[in-house]
N, C-alpha and C positions, 0 to 999 in steps of 0.2 A: 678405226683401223687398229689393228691387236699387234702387238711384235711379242713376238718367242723370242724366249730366253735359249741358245745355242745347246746349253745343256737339257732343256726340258724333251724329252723325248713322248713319240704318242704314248705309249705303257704308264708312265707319270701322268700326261696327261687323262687318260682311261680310268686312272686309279684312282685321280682326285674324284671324278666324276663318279665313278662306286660309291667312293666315302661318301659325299654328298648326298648322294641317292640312298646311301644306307641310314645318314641321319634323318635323312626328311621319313624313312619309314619308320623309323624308330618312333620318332616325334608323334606320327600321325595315329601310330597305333595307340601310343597313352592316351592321348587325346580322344579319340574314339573310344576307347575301353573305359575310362573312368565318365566321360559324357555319357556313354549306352548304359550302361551299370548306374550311375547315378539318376538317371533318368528312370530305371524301370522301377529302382528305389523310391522313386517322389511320387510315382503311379500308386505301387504299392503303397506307402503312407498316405495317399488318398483314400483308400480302403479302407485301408487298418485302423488309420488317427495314428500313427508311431511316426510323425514326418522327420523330426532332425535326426532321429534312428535309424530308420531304412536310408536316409538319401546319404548320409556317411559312411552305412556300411555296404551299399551299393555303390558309391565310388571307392572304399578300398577294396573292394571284390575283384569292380575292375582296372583297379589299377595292377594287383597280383597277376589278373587274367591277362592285362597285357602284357607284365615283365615276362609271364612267361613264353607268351606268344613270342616277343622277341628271341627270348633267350633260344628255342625252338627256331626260328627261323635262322640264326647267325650259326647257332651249331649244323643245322641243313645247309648253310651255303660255304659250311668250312671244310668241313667232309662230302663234298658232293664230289662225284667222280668227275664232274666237266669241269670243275672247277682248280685247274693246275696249279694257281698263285692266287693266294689269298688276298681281298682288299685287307687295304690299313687297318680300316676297324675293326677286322677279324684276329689281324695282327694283335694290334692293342689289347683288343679283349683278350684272344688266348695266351700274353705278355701278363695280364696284370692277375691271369685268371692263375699260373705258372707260377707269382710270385716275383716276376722280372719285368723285364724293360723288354718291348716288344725290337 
């Protein structure tokens, strides 16, 4: 059984659920990006003979490649016409990206 707090309304609630949803994509894209990238890395050092070289610089390949996939996706869902109010995290980020407190 769940009991609401009087003051949480659905839109707070909506919006924790954004944030949420926006961390766990966050998460999954480094995760993916520097696993894909470091992998094709250890392939290629199977080839090559360069194994601690390629597989570190095919995980910071994709780690770059994810920052910026994110960075890309959160600017697309800031400025996206359907999107009237900003989640938190878009908040934060264009707060801390501003120089200020979101």
């Amino acid at each position: 059984m769940t009991t609401r707090r009087p003051e949480e309304s659905e839109a707070d609630r909506h919006e924790g659920w954004t944030t949420a949803n926006t961390a766990w994509i966050i998460v999954s894209h480094l995760i993916t990006g520097i696993g894909l990238y470091a992998g094709i890395g250890w392939v290629l050092s199977l080839w090559l003979g360069m194994a601690p070289l390629l597989i570190s610089a095919g995980a910071l390949i994709g780690m770059f490649l994810s920052l910026y996939l994110v960075h890309r996706r959160l600017e697309a869902s800031s400025t996206g016409k359907g999107s009237a109010v900003p989640d938190r995290a878009t908040r934060i980020l264009r707060g801390h990206r501003q120089g200020g407190a979101a």
